[in-house]
MMTF fields as JSON, N, C-alpha, C and O atoms, coordinates in Angstrom:
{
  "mmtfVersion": "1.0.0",
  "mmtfProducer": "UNKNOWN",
  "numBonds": 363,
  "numAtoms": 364,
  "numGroups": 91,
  "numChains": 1,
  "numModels": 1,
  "chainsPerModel": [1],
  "groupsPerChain": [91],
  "chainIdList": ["A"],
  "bondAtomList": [4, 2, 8, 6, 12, 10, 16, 14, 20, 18, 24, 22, 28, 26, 32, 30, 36, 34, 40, 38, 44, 42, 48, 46, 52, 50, 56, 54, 60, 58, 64, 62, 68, 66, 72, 70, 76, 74, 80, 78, 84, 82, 88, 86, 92, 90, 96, 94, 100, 98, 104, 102, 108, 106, 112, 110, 116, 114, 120, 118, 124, 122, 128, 126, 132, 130, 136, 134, 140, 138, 144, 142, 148, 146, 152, 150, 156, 154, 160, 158, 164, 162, 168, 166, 172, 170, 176, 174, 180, 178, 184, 182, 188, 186, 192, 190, 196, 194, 200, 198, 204, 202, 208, 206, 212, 210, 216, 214, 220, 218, 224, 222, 228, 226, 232, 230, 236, 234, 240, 238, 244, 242, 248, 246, 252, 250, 256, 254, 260, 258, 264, 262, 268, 266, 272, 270, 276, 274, 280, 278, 284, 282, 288, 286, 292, 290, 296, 294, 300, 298, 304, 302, 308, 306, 312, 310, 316, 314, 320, 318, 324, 322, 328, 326, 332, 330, 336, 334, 340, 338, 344, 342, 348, 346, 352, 350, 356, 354, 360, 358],
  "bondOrderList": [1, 1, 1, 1, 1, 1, 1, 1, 1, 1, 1, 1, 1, 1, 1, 1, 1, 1, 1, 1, 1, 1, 1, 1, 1, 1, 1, 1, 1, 1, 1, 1, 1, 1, 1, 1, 1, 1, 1, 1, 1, 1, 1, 1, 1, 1, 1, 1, 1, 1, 1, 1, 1, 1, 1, 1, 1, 1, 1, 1, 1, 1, 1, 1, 1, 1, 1, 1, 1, 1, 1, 1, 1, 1, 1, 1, 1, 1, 1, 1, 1, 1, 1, 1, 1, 1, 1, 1, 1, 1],
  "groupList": [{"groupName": "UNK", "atomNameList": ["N", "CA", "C", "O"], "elementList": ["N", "C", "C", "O"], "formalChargeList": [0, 0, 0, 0], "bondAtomList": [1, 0, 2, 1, 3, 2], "bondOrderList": [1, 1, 2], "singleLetterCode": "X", "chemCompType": "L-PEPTIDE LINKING"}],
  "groupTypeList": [0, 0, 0, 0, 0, 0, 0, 0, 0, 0, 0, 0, 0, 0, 0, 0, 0, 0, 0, 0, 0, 0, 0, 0, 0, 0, 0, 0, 0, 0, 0, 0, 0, 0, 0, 0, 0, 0, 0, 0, 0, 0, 0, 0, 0, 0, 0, 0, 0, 0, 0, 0, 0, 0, 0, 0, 0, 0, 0, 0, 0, 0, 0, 0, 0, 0, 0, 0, 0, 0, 0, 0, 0, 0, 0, 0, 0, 0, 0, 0, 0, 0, 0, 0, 0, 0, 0, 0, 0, 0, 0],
  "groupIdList": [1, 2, 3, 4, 5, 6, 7, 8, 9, 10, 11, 12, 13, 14, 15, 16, 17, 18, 19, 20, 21, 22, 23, 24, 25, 26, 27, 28, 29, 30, 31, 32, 33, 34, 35, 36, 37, 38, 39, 40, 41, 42, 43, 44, 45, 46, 47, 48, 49, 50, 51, 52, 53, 54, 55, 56, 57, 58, 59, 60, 61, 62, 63, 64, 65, 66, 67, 68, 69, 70, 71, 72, 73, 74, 75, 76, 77, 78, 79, 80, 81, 82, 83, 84, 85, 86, 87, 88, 89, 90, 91],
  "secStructList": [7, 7, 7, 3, 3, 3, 3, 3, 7, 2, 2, 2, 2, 6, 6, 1, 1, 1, 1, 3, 3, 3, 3, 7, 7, 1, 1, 2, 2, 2, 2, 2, 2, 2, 2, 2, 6, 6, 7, 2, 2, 2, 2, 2, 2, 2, 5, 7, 6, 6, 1, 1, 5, 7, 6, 6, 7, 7, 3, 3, 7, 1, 1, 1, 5, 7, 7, 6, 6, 6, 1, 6, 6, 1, 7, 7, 7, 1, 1, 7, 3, 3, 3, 3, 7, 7, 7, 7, 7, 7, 7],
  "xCoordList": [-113.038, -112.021, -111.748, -111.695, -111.54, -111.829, -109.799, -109.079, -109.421, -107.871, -107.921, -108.38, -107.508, -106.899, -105.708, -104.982, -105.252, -103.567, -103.594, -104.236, -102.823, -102.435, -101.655, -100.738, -101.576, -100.315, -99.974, -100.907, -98.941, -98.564, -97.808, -97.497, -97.54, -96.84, -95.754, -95.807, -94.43, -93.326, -93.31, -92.476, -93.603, -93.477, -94.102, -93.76, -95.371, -96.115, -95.512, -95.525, -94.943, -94.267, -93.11, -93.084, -92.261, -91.089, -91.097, -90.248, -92.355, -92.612, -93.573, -93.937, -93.91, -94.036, -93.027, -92.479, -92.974, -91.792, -92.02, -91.089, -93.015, -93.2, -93.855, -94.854, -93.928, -94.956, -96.334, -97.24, -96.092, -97.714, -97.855, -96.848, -99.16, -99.424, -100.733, -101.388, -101.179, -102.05, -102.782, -102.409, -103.955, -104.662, -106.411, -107.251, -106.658, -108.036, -108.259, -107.421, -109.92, -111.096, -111.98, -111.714, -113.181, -114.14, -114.574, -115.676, -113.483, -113.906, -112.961, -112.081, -112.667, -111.128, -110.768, -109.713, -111.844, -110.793, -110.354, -109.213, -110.986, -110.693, -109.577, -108.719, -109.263, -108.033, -106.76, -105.716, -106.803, -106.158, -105.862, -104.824, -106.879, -106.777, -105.75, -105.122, -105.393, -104.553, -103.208, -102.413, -103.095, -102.042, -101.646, -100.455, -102.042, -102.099, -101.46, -100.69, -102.335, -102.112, -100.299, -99.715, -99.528, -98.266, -97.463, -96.372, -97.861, -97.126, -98.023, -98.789, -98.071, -98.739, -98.253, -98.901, -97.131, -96.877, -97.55, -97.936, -97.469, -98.338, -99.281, -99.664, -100.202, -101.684, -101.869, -102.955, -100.492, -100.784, -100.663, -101.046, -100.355, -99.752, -101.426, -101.832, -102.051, -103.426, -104.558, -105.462, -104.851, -105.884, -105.636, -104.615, -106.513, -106.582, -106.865, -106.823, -107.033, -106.867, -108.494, -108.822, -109.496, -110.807, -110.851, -111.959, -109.772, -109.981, -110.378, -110.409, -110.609, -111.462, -109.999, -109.006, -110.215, -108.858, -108.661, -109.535, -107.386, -106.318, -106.81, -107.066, -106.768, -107.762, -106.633, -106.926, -105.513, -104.249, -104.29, -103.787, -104.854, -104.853, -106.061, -106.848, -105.912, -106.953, -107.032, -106.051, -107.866, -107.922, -108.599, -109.738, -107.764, -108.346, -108.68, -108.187, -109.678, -110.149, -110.332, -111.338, -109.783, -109.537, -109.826, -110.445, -109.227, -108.677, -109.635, -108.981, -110.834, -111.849, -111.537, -111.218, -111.626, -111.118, -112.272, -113.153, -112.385, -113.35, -113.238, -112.319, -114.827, -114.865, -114.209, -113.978, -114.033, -113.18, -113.837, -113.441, -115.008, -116.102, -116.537, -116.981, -116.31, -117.043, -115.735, -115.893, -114.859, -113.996, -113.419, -113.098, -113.43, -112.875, -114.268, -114.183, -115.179, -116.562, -117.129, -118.297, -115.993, -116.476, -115.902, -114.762, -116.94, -116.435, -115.897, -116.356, -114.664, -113.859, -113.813, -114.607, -113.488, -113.297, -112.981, -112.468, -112.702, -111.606, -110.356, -109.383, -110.729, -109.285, -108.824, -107.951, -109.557, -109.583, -107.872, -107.041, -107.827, -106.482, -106.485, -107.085, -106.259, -106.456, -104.72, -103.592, -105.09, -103.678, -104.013, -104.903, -103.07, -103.42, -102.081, -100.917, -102.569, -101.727, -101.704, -102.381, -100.778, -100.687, -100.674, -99.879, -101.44, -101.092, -99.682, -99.265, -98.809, -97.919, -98.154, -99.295, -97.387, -98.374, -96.929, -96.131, -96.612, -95.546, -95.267, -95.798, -94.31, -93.695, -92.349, -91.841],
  "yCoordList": [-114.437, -113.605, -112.406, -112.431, -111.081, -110.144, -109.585, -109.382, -109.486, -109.041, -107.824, -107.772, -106.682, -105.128, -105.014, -105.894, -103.962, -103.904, -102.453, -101.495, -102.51, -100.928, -100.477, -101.238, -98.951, -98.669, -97.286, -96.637, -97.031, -95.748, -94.786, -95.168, -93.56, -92.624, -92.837, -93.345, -92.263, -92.279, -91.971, -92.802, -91.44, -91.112, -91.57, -91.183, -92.687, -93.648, -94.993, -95.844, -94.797, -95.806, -96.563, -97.665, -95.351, -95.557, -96.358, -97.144, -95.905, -96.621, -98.279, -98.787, -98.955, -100.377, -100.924, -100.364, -101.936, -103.155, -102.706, -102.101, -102.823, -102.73, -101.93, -101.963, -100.741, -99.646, -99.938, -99.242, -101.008, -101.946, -103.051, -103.348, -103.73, -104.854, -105.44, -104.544, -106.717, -107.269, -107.895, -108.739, -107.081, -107.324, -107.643, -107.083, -108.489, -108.969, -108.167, -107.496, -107.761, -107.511, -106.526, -106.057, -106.418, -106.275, -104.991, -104.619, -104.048, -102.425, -101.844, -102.43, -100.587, -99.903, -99.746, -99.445, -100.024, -100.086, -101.512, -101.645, -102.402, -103.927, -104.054, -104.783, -103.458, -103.803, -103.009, -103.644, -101.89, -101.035, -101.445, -101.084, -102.332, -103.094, -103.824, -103.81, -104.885, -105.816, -105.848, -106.715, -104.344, -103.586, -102.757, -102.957, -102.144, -101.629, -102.404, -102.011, -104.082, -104.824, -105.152, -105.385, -105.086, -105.507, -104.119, -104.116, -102.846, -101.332, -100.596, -100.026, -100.469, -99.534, -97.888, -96.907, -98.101, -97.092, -95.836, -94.685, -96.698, -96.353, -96.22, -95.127, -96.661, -96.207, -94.824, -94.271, -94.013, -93.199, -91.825, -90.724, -91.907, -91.498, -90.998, -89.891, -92.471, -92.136, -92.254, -91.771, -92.702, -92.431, -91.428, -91.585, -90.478, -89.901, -90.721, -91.951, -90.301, -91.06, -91.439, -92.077, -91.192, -91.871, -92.809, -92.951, -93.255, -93.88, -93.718, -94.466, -92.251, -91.811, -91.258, -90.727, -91.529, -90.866, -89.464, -88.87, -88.99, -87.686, -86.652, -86.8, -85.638, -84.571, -83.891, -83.023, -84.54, -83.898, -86.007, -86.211, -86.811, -87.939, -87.6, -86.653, -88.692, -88.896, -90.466, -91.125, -90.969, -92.478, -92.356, -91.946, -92.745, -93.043, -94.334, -94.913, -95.031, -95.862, -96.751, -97.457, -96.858, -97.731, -95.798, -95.564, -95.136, -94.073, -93.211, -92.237, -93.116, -91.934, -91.937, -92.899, -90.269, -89.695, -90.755, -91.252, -91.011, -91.247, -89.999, -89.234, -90.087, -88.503, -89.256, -90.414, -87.755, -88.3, -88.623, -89.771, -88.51, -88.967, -90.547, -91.365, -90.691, -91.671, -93.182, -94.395, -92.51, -93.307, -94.955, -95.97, -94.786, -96.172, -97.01, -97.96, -96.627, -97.586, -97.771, -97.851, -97.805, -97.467, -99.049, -99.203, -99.882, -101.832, -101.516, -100.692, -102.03, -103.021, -103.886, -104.772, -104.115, -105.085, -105.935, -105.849, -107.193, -108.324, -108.184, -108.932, -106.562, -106.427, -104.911, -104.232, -104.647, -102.743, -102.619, -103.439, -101.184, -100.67, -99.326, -98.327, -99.31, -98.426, -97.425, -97.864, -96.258, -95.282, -94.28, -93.453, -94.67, -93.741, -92.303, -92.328, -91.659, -90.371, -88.998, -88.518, -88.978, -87.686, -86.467, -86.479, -85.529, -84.174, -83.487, -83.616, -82.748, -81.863, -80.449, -80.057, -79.607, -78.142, -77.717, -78.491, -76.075, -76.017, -74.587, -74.233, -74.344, -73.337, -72.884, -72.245],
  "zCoordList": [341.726, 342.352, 341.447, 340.218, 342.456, 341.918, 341.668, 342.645, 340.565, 340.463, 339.897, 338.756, 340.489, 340.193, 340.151, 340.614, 339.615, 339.698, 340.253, 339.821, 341.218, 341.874, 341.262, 340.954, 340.73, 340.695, 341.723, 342.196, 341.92, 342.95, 341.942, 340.813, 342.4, 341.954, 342.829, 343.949, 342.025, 342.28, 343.701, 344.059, 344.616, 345.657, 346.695, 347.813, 346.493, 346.739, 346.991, 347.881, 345.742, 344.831, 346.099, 346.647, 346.183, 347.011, 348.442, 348.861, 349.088, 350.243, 349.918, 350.979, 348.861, 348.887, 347.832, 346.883, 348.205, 347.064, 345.892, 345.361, 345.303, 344.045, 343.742, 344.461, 342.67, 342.632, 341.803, 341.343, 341.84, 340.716, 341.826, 342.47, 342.106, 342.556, 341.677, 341.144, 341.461, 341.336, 342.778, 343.593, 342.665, 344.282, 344.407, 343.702, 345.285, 345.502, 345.946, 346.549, 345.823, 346.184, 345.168, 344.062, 346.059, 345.28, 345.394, 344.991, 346.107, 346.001, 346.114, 346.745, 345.648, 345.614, 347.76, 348.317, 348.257, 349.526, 349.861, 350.303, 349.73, 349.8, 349.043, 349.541, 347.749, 347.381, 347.985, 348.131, 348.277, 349.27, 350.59, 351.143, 351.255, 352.509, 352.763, 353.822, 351.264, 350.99, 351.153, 351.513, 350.699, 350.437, 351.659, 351.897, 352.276, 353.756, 355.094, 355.97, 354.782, 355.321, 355.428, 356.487, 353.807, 353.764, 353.908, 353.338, 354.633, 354.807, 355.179, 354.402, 356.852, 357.479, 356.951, 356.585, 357.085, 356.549, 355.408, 355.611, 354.139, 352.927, 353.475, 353.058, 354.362, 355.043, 355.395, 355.219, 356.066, 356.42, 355.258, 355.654, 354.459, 353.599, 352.612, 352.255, 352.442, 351.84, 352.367, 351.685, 353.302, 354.569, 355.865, 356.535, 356.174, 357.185, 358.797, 358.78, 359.599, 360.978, 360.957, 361.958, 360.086, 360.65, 358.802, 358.285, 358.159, 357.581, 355.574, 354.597, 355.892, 354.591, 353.714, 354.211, 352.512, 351.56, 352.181, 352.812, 351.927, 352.465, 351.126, 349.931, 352.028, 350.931, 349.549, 348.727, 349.673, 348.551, 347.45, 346.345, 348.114, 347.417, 346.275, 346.251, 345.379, 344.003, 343.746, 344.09, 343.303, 342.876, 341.361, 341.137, 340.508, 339.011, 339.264, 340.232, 338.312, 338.158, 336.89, 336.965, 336.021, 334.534, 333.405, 332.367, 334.095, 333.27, 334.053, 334.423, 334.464, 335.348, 336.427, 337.127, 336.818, 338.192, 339.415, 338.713, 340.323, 341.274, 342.048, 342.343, 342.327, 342.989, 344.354, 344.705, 344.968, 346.554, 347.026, 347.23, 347.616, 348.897, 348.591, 349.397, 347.39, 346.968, 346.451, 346.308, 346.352, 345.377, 346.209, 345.591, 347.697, 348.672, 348.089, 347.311, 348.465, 348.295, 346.717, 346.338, 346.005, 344.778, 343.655, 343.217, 343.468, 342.73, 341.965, 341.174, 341.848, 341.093, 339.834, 340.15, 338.902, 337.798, 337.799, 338.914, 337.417, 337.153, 336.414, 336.324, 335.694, 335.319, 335.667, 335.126, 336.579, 336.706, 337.088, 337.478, 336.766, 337.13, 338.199, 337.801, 338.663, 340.14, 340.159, 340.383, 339.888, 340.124, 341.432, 341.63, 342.094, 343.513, 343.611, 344.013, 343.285, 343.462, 345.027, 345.936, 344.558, 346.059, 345.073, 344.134, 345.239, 345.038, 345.241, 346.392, 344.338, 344.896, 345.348, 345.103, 345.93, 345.962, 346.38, 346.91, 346.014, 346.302, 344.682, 343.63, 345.393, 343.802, 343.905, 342.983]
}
């Protein structure tokens, strides 16, 4: 069994219970799935309507950026740490 820990940005953060989870699976979307599953909400927030990450989102991966195209389909650790951020934009 594959355990990641999510974490969200503050503003991520706000819309699930906890802004860290420890979560199964075996690819940064399988563990995202998990999580999706307990707040549709948060879904919409980092997936677009055909499923693929939101073009202002980023996914680090045990400290490296994942490129965007690539980063949902992209394995997991037994101890990876997964930070999912939203872009701000604005002045």
């Amino acid at each position: 069994m594959v355990m990641a820990t999510v974490h969200f940005t503050a503003r991520l953060g706000a819309l699930v219970p906890a802004k860290q989870a420890r979560v199964d699976g075996a690819t940064v979307r399988d563990v995202l799935k998990h999580i999706f599953a307990q707040n549709a909400q948060l879904k919409g927030y980092v997936l677009d309507e055909q499923g693929r990450l939101r073009k202002h989102v980023c996914v680090f991966l045990d400290g490296e950026r994942l490129a965007h195209d690539a980063a949902l389909a992209t394995c997991v650790g037994p101890q990876s740490e997964i930070y999912v951020m939203q872009a701000l934009s604005g002045g």
